[in-house]
C-alpha positions as CSV (number, residue, x, y, z in Angstrom):
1,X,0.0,0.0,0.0
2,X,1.2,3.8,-1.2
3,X,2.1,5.7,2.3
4,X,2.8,9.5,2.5
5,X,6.3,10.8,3.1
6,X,5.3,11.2,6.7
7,X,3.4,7.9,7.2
8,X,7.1,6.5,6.4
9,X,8.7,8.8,8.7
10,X,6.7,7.6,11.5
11,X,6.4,4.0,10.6
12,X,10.5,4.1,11.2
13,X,10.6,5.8,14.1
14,X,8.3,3.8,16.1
15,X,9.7,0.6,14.5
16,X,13.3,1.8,15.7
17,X,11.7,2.2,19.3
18,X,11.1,6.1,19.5
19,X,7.8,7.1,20.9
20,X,6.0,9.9,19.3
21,X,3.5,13.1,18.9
22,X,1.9,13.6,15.7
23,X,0.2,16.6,14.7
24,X,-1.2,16.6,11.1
25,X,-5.0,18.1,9.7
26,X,-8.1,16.6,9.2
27,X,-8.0,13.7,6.5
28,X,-4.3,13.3,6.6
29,X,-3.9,9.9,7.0
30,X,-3.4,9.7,11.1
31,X,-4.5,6.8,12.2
32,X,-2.9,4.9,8.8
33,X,0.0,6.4,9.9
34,X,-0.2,5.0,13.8
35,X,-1.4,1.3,12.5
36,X,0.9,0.9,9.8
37,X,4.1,0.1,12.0
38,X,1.9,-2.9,13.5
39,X,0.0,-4.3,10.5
40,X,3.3,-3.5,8.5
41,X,5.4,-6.2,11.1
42,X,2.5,-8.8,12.1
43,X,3.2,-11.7,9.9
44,X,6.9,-10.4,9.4
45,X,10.3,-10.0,11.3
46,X,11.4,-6.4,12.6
47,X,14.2,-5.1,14.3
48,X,14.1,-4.5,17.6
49,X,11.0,-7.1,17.3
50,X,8.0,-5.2,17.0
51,X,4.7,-6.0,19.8
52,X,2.3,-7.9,18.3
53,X,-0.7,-6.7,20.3
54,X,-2.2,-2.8,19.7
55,X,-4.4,-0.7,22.0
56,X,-5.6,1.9,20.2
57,X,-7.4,4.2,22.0
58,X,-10.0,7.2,21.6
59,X,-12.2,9.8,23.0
60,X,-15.6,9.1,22.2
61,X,-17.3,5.4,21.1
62,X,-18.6,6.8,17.4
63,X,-14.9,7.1,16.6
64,X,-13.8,3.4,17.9
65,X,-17.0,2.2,16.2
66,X,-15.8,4.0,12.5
67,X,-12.3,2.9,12.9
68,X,-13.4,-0.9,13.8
69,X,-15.4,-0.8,10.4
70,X,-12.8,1.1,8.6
71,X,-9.8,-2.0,9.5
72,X,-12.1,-4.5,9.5
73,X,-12.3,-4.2,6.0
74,X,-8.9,-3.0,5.5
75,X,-7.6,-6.0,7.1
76,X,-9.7,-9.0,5.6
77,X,-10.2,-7.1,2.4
78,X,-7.0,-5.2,1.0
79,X,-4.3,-6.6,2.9
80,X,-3.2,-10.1,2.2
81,X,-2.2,-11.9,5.1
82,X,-2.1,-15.5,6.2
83,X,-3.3,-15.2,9.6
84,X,-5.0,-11.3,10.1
85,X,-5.1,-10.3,13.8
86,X,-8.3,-10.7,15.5
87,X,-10.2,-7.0,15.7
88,X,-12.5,-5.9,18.5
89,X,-13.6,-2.7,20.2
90,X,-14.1,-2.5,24.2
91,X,-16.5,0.3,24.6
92,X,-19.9,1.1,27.3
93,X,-22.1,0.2,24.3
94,X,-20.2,-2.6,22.8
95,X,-17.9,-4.4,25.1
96,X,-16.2,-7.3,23.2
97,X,-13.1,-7.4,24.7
98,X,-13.3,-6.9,28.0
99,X,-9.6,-8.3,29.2
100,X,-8.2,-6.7,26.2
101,X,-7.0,-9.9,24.9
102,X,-7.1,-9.2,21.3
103,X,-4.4,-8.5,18.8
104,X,-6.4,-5.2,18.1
105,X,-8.7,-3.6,20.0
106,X,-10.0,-0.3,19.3
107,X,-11.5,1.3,23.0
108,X,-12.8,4.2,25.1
109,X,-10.2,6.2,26.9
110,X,-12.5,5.0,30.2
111,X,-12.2,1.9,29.4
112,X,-8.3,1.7,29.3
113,X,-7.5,4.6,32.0
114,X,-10.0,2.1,34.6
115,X,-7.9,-1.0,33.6
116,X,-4.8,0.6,34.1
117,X,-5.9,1.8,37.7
118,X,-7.0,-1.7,38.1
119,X,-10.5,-0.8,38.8
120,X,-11.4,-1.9,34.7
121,X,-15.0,-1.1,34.2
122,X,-15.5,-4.4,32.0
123,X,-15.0,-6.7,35.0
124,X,-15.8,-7.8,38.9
125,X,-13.9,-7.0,41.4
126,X,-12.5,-10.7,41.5
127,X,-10.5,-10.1,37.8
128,X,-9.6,-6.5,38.9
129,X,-6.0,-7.1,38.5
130,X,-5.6,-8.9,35.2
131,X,-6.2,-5.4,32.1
132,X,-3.6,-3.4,33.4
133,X,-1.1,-6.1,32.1
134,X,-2.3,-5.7,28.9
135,X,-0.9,-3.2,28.6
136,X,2.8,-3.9,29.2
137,X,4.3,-4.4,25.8
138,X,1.8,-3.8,23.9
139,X,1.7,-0.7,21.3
140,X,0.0,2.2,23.0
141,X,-2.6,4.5,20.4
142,X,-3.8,7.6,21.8
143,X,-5.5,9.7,19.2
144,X,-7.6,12.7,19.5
145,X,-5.6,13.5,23.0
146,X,-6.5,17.3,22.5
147,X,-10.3,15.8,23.7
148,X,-8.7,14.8,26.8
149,X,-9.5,16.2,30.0
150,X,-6.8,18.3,30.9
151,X,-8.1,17.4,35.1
152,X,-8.7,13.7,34.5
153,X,-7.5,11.8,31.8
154,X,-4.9,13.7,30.4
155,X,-2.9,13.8,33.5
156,X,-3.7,10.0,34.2
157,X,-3.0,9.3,30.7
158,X,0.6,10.8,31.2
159,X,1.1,8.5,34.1
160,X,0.5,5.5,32.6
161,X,3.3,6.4,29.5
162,X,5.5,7.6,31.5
163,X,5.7,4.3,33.9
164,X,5.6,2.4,30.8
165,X,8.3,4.2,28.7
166,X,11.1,1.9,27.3
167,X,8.9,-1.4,27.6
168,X,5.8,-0.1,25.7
169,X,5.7,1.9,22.2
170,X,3.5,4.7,22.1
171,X,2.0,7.5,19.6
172,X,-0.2,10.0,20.3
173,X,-1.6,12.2,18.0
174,X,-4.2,15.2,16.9
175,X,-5.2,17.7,14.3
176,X,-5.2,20.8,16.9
177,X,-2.6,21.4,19.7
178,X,-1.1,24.2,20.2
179,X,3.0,24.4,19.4
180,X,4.3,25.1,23.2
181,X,2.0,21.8,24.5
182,X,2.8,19.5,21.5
183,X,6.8,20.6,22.3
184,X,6.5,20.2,26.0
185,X,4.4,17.0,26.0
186,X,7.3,15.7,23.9
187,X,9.6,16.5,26.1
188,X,8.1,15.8,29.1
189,X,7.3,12.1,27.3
190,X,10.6,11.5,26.4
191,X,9.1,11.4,22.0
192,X,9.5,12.9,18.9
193,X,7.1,15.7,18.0
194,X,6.1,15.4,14.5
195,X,4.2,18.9,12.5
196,X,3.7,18.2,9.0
197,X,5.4,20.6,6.8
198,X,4.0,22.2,3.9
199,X,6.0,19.6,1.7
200,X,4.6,16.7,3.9
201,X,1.1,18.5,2.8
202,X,1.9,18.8,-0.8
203,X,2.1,15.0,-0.8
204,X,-1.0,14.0,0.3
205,X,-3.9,14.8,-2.6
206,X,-6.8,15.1,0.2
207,X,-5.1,18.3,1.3
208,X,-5.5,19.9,-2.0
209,X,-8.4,22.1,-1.4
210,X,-9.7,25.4,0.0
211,X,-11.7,26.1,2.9
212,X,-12.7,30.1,3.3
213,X,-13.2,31.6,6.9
214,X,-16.3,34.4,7.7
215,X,-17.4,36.1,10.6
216,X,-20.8,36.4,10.8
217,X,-22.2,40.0,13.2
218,X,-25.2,37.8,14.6
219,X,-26.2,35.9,16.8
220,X,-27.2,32.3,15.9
221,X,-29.6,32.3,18.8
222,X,-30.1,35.4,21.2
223,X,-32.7,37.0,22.7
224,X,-34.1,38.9,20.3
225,X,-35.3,34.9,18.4
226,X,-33.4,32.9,15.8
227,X,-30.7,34.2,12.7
228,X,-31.0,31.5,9.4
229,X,-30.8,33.9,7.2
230,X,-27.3,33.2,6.2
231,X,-27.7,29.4,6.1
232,X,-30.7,29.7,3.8
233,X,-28.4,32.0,1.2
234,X,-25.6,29.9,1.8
235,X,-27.2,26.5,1.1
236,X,-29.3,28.1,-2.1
237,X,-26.1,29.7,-3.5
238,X,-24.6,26.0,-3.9
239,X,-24.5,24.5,-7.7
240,X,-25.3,21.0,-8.3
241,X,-25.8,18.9,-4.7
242,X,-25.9,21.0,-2.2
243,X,-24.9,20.1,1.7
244,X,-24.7,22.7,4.8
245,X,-23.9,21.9,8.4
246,X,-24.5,23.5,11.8
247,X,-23.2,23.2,14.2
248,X,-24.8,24.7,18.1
249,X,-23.2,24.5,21.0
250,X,-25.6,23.2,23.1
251,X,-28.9,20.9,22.5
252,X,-31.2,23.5,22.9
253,X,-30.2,25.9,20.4
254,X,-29.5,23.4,17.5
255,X,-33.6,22.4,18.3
256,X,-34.0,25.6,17.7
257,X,-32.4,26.5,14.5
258,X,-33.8,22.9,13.3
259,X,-37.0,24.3,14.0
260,X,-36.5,27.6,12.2
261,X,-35.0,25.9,9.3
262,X,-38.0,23.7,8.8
263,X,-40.3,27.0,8.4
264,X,-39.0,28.1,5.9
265,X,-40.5,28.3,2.8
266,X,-37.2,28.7,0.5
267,X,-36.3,25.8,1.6
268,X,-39.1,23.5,0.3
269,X,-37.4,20.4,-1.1
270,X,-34.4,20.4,1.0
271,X,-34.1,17.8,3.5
272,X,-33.2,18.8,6.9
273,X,-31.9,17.2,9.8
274,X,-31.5,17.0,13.4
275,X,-28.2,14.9,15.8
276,X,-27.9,15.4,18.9
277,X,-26.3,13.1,21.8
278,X,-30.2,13.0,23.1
279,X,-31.5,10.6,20.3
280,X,-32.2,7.3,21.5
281,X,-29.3,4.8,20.1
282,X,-30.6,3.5,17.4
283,X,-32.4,6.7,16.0
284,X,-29.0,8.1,16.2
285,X,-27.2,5.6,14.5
286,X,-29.8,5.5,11.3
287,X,-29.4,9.2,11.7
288,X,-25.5,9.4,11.4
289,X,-25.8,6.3,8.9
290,X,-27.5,8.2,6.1
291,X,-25.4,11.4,6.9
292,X,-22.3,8.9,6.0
293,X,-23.9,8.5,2.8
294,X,-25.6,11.9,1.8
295,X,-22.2,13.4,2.4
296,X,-20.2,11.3,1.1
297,X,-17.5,12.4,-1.3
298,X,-18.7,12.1,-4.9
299,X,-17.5,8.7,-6.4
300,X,-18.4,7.0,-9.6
301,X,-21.0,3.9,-8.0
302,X,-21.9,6.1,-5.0
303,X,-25.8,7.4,-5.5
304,X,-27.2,9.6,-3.9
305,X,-30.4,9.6,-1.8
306,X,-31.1,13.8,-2.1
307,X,-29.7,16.1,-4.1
308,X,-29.9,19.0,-1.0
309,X,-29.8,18.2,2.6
310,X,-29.3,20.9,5.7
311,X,-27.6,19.0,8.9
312,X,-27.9,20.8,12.0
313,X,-26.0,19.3,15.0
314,X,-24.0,20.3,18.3
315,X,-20.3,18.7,19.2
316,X,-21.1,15.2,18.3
317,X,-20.1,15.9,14.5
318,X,-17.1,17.7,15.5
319,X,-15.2,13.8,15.5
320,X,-16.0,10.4,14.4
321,X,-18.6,11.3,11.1
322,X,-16.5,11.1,8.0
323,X,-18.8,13.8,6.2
324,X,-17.9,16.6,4.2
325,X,-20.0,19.8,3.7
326,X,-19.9,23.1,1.4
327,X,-20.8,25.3,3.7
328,X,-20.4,25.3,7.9
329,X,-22.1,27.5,9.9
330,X,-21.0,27.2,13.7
331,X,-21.3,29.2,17.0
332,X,-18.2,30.6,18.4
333,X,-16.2,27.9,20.0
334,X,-12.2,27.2,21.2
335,X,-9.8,27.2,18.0
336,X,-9.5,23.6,18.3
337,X,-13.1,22.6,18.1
338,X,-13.6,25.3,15.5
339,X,-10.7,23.6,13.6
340,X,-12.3,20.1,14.5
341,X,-15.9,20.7,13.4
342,X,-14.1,23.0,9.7
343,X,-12.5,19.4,9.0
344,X,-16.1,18.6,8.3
345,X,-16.5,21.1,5.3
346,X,-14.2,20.6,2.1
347,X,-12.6,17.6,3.7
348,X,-11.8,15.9,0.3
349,X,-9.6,16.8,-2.2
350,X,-10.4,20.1,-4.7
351,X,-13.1,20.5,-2.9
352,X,-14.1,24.2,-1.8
353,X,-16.3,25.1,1.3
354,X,-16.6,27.8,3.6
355,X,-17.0,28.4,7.4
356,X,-19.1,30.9,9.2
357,X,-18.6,31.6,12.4
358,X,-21.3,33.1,15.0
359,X,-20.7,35.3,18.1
360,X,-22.3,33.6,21.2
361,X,-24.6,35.5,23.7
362,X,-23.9,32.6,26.2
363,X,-20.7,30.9,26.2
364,X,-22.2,27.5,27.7
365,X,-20.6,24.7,27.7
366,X,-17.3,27.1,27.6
367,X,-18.2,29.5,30.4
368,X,-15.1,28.5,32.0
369,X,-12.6,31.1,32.5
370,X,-10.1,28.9,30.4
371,X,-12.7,27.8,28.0
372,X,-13.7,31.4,27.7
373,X,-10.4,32.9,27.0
374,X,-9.8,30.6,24.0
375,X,-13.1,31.1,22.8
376,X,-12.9,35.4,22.9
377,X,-9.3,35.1,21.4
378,X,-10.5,32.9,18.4
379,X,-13.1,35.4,17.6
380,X,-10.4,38.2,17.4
381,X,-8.1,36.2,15.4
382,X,-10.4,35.2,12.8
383,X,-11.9,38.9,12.6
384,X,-8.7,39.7,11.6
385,X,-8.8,37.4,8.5
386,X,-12.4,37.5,7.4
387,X,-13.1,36.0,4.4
388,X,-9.4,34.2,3.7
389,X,-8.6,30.9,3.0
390,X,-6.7,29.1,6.1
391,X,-4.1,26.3,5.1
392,X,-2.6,23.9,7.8
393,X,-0.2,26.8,8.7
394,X,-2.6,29.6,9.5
395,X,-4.9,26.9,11.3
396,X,-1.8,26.3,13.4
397,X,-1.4,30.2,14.1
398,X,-5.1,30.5,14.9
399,X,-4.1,27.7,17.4
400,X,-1.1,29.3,18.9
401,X,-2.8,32.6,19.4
402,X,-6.1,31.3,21.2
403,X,-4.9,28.2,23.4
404,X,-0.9,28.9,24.0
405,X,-2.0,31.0,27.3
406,X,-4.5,28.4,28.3
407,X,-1.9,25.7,27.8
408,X,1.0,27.0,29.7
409,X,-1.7,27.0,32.4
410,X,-2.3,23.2,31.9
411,X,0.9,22.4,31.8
412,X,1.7,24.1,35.1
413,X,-1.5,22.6,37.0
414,X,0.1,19.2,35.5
415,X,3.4,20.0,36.4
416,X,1.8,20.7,40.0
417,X,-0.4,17.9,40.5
418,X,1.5,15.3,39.0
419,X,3.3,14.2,42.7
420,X,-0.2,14.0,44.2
421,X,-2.0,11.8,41.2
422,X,1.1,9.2,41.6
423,X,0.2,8.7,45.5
424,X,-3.5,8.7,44.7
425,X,-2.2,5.8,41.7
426,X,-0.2,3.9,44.1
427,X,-2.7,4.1,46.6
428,X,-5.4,2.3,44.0
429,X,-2.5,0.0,43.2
């Protein structure tokens, strides 16, 4: 299989027994990049030998669920091997592996940070002590570790590499970290950092396209009722099959732009939706199934169901839905969950989208005084550069400028705390 310059670069690295931090953009080619070192040596020899059992871990279920699909089929259906290692995922919903036994298991970061502390969620008290040896040896995953909270599991996650470093392989990675954190995480992990470079970019054709950032002088939702006016334009300015996304930050104000959407007359013909983390399961699976397939890049044998569809959500899009959009329309948020939910408009290549961005009355769910800093100093960044195209570069500036105060701040509270978490760890152990 073809790999991207950087793909290679990490594939020796870890193979040679360096641990590492990748930063790369949405649609890069990550979690190839992480799995290929270990799919790459599982029926061959490497040297230094290479583990033959993978935890790959992630923030939220949707994403082990997609990626469990995604290598199923990669596995069993474009890789020829003899004897493919057994996949499973270890989740709250699905819990298939609960002694992480497998040669691959894709899981919750609750469901490895519990084993670790012995206390596994998947098993009675009696089998307490046997997860957290699964660990030792095995090749550690940790992807989308900006999700991670910075006063829970990234500390605890920390921990557990750094008691495991030299005897476990490890790679972490994300699309939005700041430069100072990504450095000093490396450092403090004893890795490599790796930031793809412009060239690194140039090589990969999914980064080929252009993605245009607007600032919008409305409220999506205020007091004074409910602005749509520039999603309706938006959406009816699109040629051929048009697809818009919303996104709200909280449940109550994507119900109501749903609502408002629906009412509209202009929009007679276009198919609107509503996801939310409020649906029961299996509404919200049929719901993120056909959003798979209405927004799904434009292939050959792919038919589509409707030629316009409107999909209005809150964070649960912002990770795990491999969608792509031409226009985004989203409430102020942090830089890095602006960045993470703009990965879901032009994410394939020579595609062009744009991304609005909306003030917020309230700052709920990111009222806190952290939270709230990144949040006002994304909104003066990006009013700064209405109307531009942002490559991986200026993404990473945007970055820098909103969450490099907020991450010194992390760093010291980790830095400050870590002493007291490894007495409360030993204390578990």
């Amino acid at each position: 299989m073809k790999l991207y310059n950087y793909q290679i670069q990490v594939a020796q690295l870890i193979q040679a027994g360096k641990n590492i931090i990748l930063q790369a953009p949405t649609g890069a080619g990550k979690t190839f990049a992480a799995l290929w070192p270990f799919l790459e040596s599982w029926e061959g020899y490497s040297k230094p030998p290479f583990p033959k059992k993978c935890v790959y871990s992630v923030p939220m279920r949707v994403l082990a669920n997609q990626f469990l699909a995604e290598y199923d089929n990669i596995i069993n259906n474009k890789m020829v091997l003899a004897y493919p290692p057994t996949i499973k995922r270890q989740t709250g919903e699905f819990r298939e592996d609960p002694e992480f036994y497998r040669d691959l298991t894709f899981a919750t970061i609750d469901q490895v940070l519990s084993s670790w502390l012995i206390r596994p969620y998947s098993q009675s008290k009696r089998k307490w002590n046997i997860n957290a040896g699964a660990f030792v040896g095995s090749y550690l995953i940790f992807d989308e570790f900006h999700l991670f909270d910075p006063d829970s599991t990234l500390p605890m996650t920390l921990h557990m590499l750094k008691t495991l470093n030299g005897i476990s392989p490890f790679l972490l990675m994300t699309a939005t970290f700041s430069g100072d954190m990504l450095r000093e995480l490396a450092t403090e992990l004893n890795a490599e950092p790796i930031l793809l470079t412009k060239a690194d970019l140039a090589d990969i054709p999914s980064q080929n396209k252009r993605r245009y950032f607007h600032t919008v002088d409305r409220y999506l939702v205020g007091e004074d009722g409910v602005f749509v006016d520039e999603i309706v334009a938006a959406h009816l300015s699109q040629n051929g099959r048009a697809r818009s996304l919303v996104v709200c930050n909280q449940v109550e104000r994507a119900q109501q732009v749903y609502q408002a959407l629906k009412q509209r007359p202009e929009l007679t013909g276009v198919e609107v939706r509503l996801l939310h983390s409020r649906f029961l399961r299996e509404d919200r699976q049929n719901i993120e199934k056909e959003i798979r397939h209405e927004f799904h890049k434009e292939e050959e044998n792919h038919v589509f169901a409707h030629d316009s569809m409107i999909l209005v959500g809150t964070q649960v899009v912002e990770v795990g839905l491999d969608m792509s959009s031409y226009a985004l329309h989203t409430e102020l948020a942090p830089g890095t969950a602006i960045l993470q939910r703009a990965g879901r408009c032009a994410r394939y290549e020579d595609e062009k989208g744009h991304v609005y961005v909306y003030p917020v009355e309230k700052f709920a769910p990111y009222s806190g005084k952290e939270s709230k800093q990144q949040c006002e100093l994304t909104w003066e960044w990006l009013q700064t550069r209405d109307g531009r195209h942002l490559d991986f570069e200026q993404e990473q500036a945007l970055i820098n400028h909103a969450h490099t105060p907020s991450d010194k701040r992390i760093l010291d509270g980790l830095h400050g705390t870590e002493w007291d978490l490894r007495t409360k760890i030993h204390a578990l152990w």
